[in-house]
C-alpha positions in Angstrom: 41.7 -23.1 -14.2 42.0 -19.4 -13.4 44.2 -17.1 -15.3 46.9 -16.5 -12.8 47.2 -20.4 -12.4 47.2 -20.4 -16.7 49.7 -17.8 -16.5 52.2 -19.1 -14.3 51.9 -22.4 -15.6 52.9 -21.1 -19.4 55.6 -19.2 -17.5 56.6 -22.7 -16.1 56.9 -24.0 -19.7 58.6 -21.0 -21.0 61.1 -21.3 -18.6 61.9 -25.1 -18.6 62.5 -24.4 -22.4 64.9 -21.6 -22.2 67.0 -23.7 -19.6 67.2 -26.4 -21.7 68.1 -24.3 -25.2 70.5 -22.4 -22.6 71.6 -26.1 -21.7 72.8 -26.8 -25.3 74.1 -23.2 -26.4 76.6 -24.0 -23.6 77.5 -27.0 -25.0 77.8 -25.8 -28.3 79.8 -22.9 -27.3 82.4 -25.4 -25.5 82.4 -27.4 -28.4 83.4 -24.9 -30.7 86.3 -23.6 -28.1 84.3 -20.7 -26.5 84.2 -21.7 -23.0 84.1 -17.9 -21.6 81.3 -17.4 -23.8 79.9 -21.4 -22.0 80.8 -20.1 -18.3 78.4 -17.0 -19.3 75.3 -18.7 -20.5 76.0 -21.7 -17.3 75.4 -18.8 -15.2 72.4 -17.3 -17.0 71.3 -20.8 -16.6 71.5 -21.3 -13.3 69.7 -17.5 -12.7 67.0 -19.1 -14.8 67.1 -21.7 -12.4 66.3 -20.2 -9.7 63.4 -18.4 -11.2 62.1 -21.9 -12.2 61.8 -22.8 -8.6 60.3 -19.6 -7.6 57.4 -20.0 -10.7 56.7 -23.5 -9.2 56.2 -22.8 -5.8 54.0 -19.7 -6.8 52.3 -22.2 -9.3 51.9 -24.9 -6.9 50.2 -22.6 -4.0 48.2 -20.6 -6.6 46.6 -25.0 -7.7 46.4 -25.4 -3.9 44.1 -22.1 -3.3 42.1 -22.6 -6.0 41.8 -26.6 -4.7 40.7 -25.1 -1.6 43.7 -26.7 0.3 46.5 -25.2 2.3 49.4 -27.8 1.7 51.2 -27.2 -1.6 51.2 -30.0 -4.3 54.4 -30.8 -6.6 53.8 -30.8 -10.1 
């Protein structure tokens, strides 16, 4: 696997784990009666999100080029 293709794939994995310790700070901070402090890390969540989907469909075409293949392949 080339390095951009490692790269993006430990990105990938970085990123799914800060969403999901983002995930329960949130529901830690509601629990414990902070829910402005919540609404702040739901929205840092959802940025995350959106980088998420930007690292995979970089990921995915970076597999595809190196396959040799044009059509982009969900991981």
């Amino acid at each position: 696997m080339a390095r951009r293709t490692e790269d993006l794939a430990a990105a990938r994995r970085l990123l799914l784990a800060l969403s999901e310790g983002l995930a329960k700070a949130g529901r830690l901070l509601v629990a414990s009666g902070l829910a402005e402090d919540a609404r702040a890390v739901a929205r840092m969540r959802a940025e995350v999100g959106g980088m998420r989907k930007r690292v995979r469909t970089v990921h995915n075409a970076a597999i595809a080029a190196e396959r040799g293949t044009t059509a982009t392949e969900e991981n």
